[in-house]
C-alpha positions in Angstrom: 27.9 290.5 -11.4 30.2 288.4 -14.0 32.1 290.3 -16.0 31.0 288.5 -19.3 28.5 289.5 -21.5 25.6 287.2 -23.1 23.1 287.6 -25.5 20.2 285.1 -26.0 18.7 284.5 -29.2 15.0 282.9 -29.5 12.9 282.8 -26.0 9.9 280.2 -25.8 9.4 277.1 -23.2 12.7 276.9 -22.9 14.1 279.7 -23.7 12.9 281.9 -21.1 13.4 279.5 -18.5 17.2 279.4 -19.2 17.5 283.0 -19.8 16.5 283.5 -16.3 19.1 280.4 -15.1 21.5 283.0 -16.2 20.5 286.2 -14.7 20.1 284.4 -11.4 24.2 283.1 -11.6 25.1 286.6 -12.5 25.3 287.2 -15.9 23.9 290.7 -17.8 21.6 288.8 -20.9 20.9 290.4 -23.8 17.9 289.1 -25.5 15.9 288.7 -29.2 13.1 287.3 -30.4 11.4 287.2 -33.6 8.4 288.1 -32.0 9.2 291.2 -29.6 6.3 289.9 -27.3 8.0 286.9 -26.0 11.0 289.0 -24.7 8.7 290.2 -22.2 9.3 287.4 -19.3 12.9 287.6 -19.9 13.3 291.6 -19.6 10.6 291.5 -16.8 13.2 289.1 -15.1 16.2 291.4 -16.3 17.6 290.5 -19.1 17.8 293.8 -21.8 15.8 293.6 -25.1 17.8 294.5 -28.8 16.5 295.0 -31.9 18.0 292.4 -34.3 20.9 289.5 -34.2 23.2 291.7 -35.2 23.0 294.0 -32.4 23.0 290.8 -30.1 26.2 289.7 -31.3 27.1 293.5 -30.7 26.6 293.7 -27.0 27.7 290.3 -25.9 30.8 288.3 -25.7 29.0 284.9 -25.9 25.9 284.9 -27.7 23.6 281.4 -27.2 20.7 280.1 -29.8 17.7 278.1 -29.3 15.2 278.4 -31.9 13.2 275.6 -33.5 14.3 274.0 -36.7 17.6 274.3 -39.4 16.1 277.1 -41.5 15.6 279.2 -38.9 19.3 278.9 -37.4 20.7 279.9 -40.6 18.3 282.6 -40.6 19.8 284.2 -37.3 23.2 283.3 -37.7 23.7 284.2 -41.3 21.8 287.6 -43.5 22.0 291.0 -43.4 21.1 291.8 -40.1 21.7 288.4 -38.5 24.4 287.4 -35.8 27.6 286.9 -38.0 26.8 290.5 -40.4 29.3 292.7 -38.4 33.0 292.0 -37.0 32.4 289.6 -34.6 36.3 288.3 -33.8 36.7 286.7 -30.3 33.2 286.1 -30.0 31.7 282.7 -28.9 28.6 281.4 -30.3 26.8 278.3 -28.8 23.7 276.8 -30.7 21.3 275.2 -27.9 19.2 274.6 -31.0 18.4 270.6 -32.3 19.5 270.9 -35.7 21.3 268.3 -38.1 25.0 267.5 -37.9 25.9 269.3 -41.4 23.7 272.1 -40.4 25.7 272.6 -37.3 28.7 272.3 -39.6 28.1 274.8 -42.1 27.5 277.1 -39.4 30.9 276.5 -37.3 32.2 277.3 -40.8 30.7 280.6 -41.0 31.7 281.2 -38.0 35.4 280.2 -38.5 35.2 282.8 -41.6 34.7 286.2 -39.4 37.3 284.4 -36.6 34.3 283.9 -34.0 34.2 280.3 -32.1 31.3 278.1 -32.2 29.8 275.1 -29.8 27.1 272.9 -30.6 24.8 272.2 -26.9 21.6 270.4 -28.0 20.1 269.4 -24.6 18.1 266.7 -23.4 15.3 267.4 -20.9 12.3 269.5 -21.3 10.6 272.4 -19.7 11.2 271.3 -16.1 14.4 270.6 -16.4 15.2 273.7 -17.6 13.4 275.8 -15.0 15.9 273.4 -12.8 18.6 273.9 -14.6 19.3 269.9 -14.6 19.6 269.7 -18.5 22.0 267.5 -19.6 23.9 269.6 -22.3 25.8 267.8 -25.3 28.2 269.7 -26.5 30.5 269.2 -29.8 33.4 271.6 -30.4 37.0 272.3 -30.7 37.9 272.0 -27.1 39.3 275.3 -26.5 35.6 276.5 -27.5 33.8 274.4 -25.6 36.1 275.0 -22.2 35.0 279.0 -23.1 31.4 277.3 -23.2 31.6 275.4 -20.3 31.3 277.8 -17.4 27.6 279.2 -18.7 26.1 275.8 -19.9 26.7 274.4 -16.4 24.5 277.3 -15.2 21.6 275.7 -17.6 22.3 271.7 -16.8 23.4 269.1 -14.6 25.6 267.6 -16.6 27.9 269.1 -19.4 29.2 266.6 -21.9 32.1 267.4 -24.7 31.4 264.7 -26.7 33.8 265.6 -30.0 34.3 268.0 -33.0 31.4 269.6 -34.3 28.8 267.7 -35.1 28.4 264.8 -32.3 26.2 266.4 -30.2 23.5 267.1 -33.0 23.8 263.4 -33.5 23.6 262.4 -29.7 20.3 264.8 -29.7 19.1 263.0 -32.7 20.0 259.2 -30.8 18.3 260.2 -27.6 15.2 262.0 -28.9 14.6 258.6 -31.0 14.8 256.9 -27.9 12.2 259.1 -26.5 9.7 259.1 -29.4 10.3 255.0 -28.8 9.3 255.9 -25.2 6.5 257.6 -25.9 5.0 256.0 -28.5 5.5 252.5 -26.8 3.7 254.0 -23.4 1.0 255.0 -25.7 -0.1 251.7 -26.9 0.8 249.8 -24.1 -1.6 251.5 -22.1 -4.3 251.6 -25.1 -4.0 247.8 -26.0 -4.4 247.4 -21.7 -7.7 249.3 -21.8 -8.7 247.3 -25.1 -8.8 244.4 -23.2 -10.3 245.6 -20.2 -7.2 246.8 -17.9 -7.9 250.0 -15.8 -5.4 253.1 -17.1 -4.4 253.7 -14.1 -3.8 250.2 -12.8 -1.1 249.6 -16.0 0.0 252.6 -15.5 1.1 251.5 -12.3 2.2 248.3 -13.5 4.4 250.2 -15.8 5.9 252.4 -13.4 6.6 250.4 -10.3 8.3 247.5 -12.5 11.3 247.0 -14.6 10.5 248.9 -18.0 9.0 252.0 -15.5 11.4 255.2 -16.1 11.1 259.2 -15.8 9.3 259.4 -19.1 6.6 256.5 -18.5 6.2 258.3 -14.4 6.8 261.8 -15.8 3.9 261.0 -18.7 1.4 258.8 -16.5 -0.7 262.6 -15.4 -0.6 263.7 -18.6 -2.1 260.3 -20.2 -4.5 259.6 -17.1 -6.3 263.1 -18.2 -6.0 263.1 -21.5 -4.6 266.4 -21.5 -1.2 266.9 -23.1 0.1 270.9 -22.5 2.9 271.1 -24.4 6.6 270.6 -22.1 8.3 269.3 -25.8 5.6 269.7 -28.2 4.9 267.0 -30.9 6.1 269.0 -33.8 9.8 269.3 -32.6 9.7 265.7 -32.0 8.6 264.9 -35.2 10.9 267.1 -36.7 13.8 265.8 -34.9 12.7 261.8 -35.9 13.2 263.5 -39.7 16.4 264.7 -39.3 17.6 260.7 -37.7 16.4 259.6 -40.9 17.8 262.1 -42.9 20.9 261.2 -41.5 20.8 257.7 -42.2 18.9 255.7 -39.1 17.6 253.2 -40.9 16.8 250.9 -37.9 13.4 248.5 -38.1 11.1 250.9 -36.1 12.4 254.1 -37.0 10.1 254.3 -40.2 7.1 253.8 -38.9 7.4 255.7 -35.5 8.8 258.7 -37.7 5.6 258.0 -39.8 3.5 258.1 -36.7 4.5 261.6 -35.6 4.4 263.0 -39.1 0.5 262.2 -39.4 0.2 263.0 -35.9 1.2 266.6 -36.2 -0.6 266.8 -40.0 -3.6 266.2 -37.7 -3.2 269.0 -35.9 -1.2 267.8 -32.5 1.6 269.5 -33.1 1.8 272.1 -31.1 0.7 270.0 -28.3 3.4 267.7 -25.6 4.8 264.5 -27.6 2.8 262.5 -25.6 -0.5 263.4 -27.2 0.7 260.5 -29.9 -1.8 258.8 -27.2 -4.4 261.0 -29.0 -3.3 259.9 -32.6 -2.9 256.5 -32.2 -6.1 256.0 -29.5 -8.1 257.9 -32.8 -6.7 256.6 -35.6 -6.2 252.6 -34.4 -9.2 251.5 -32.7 -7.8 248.1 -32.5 -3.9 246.7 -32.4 -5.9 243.3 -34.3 
């Protein structure tokens, strides 16, 4: 059993996943979700349920965070009852959570206030990868930090990158999930403008995948698109979200406007909660033609 403490801090698809990444290397996890429900697989797995952030920060020498948006990780980390509320000196907090650049700033800050160290590890990967453990983690830090960080985030991925102060690896997350929304929305109509015109979906598909613009998203997507059913592995809305922060922090490349508009609408039709794939969905209803 390692000697080190962790606490855990939002469980969903990935969460939980990760949570038990940890437990199997050896770690004692602490564990709190907003919804008490959701601790269930983790503790069932076990990991030991608290009552609040505060209490997290309380049993655990390095305290991780992965819930969905900006608001919500200022919610945990700062309040009356949230992670930073108590002494917490020497501790290490990591945010697994895709959130801006300045929002990932103003909370190393507080953490610098109450003397606690803070890494930024945004990953890139999904629900499998996670199960895997074969995330690839990018972390931004002071480097003393992130060598504290290091030893449990390469329990969670693959690959472990320090890729600068606080603040890069929001923005490498923010780079690399535009790429995928590109991915995904470019699979989409390539395949509907194939069947337009008469080309079997599974036959481009194939075309796709066993030539030079094939990769793991257009192979990894191809089940998913040849059903029509898109369970969620990174669901729509956190893409979306994530092509609103890039913009927010100043992509202002050609496609980035309308491929951000694209998921917005998507997800204001109800496919949010579904995988980022189902942009198939949107664009297959809303486009019946590419004339």
């Amino acid at each position: 059993m390692n000697t080190i403490k962790l606490g855990w801090g939002g469980l969903g698809n990935m969460g939980n996943p990760m949570v038990k990444n940890l437990l199997k290397a050896g770690y004692p996890v602490s564990v709190w979700n907003r919804t008490p429900e959701k601790e269930k697989e983790a503790t069932e797995a076990g990991a030991t349920a608290v009552d609040s952030p505060r209490q997290l920060t309380e049993a655990s020498d390095i305290i991780l965070v992965m819930v969905s948006n900006d608001q919500a990780v200022k919610e945990i980390f700062i309040g009356t009852d949230a992670l930073l509320a108590n002494d917490c000196a020497g501790k290490l907090f990591i945010n697994i959570s895709t959130v801006s650049p300045d929002t990932s700033k103003i909370v190393a800050e507080e953490c610098g206030k109450k003397n606690a160290g803070f890494v930024e590890a945004p990953v890139s990967g999904s629900v499998k990868p996670a199960q895997d453990a074969t995330l690839i983690i990018l972390a931004g830090g002071a480097d003393h930090d992130f060598e504290k960080a290091k030893p449990v985030l390469e329990k969670l991925g693959k690959m472990v990158m320090h890729l600068g102060p606080v603040g890069a690896g929001s923005a490498a997350k923010l780079a690399i999930n535009y790429l995928l929304g590109l991915n995904l929305q470019g699979l989409a109509e390539t395949v509907l403008f194939a069947k337009q015109n008469g080309v079997n979906t599974e036959d481009m598909l194939t075309i796709i995948n066993e030539g030079a613009v094939g990769n793991g998203i257009t192979k990894g997507k191809s089940e998913a698109v040849l059903n029509n059913q898109f369970p969620a592995a990174f669901a729509l809305k956190h893409l979306a979200k994530d092509l609103r922060l890039a913009r927010e922090q100043g992509l202002r490349s050609p496609l980035s406007e309308p491929l951000y508009n694209s998921y917005k609408e998507a997800m204001e039709e109800g496919l949010g909660d579904e995988d980022a794939m189902a942009i198939m969905k949107y664009l297959d209803n809303s486009y019946a033609s590419f004339s």
